[in-house]
C-alpha positions in Angstrom: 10.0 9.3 5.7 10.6 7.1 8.3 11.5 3.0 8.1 8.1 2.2 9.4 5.8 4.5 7.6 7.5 3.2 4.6 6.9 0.1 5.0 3.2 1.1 6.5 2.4 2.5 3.1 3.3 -0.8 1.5 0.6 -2.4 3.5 -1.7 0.5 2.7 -1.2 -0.9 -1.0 -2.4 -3.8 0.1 -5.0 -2.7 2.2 -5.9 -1.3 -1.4 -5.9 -4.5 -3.4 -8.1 -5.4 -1.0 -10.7 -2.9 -0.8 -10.6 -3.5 -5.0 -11.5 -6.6 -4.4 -14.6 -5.5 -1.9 -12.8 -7.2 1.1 -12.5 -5.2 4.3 -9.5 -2.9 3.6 -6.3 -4.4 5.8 -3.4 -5.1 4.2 0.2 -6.4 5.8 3.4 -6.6 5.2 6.5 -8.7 6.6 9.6 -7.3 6.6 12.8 -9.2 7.9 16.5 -7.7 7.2 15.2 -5.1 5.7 13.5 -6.7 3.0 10.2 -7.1 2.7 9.3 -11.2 2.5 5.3 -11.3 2.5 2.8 -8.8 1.5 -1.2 -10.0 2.4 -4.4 -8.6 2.4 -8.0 -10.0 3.7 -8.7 -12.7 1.8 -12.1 -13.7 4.1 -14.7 -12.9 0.9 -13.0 -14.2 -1.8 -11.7 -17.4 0.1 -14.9 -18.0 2.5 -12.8 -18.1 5.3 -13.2 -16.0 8.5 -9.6 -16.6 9.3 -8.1 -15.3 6.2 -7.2 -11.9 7.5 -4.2 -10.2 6.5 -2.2 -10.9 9.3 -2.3 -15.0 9.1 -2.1 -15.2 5.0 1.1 -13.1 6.0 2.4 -14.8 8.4 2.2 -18.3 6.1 3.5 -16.4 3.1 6.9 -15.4 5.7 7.3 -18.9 6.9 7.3 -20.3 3.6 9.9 -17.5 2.3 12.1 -18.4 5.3 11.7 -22.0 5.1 10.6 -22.3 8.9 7.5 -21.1 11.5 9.7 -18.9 13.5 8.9 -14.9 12.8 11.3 -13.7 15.8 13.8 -11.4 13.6 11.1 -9.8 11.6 8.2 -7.1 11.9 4.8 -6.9 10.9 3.1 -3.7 9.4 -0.5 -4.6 9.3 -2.8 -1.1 8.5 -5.2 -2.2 11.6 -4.9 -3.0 14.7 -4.5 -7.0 14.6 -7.7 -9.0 16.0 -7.1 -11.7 18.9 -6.7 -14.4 16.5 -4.1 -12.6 14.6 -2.2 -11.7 17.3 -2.4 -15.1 19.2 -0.8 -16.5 15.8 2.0 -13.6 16.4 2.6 -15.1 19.6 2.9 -18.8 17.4 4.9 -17.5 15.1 7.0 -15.4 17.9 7.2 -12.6 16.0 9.5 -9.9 16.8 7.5 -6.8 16.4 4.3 -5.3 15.4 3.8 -2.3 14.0 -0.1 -0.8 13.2 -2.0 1.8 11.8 -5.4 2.2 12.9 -6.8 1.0 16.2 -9.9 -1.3 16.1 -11.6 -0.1 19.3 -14.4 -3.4 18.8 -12.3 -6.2 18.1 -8.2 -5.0 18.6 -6.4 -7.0 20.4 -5.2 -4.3 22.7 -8.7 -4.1 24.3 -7.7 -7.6 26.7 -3.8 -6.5 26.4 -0.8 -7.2 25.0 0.0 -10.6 27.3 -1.6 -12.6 24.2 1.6 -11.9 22.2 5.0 -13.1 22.8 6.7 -11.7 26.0 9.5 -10.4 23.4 6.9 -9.1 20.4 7.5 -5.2 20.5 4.9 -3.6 19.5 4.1 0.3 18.2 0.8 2.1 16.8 -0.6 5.2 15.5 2.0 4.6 12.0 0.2 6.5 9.5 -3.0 6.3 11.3 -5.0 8.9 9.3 -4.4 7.0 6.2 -4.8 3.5 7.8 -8.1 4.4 9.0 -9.3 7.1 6.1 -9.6 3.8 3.6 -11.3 1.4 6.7 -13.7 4.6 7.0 -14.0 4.9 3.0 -14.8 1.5 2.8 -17.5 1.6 5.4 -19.5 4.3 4.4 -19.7 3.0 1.1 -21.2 0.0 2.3 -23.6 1.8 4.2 -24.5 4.2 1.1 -25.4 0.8 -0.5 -27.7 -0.6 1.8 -29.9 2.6 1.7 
């Protein structure tokens, strides 16, 4: 196993604490020297907050572990494929690279390109996509079957 699809499948835990939790499935982690310094998952039910996606609860929980805003030496492993906002606060937080599962095709922030992140944010996709999207697609149809 690769560096980034092990780290992926510590997000996929995440995206797992999540889903137990009846939030949409996404999880994230932060790694930086190759340790991992924030793990997140969406937060937006439990907190009433639209904004508290993965992504931004782990992008406070890195600044506070380094002690400062600046993300530039680290990567983010987040399962989807981060949302405008999320990656506009990547481009805050200057963070050196982003790594996803899943694309979102509705909402991803790929669909008006990757100038809304820092000009130095690397960025690769597809890491474990099977898995990142089997638990969004899980998750989905469950709702669904509930509704009926």
């Amino acid at each position: 196993m690769n560096e980034d699809e092990r780290y992926m499948r510590e997000a996929l835990k995440e995206a797992e604490k999540a889903m137990a939790k009846d939030e949409v499935p996404v999880g994230a982690v932060i790694e930086c020297g190759g340790i991992i310094i924030a793990r997140a998952h969406n937060l937006t039910e439990q907190l009433t907050d639209v904004t508290a996606h993965a992504e931004m609860q782990a992008y406070t929980s890195a600044s506070h572990h380094l002690g400062g805003k600046y993300l530039n030496e680290c990567t983010l492993y987040v399962t989807l494929e981060p949302c405008n906002m999320c990656a506009g606060a990547a481009y805050w937080t200057q963070t050196g690279r982003i790594v996803y599962g899943a694309r979102d095709p509705k909402r991803g922030f790929m669909l008006t390109g990757s100038h809304i992140l820092h000009p130095r944010t690397k960025v690769s996709s597809g890491i474990l996509e099977k898995e990142c999207s089997a638990i969004l697609k899980t998750y989905f149809e469950g709702k669904r079957k509930n509704r009926s």
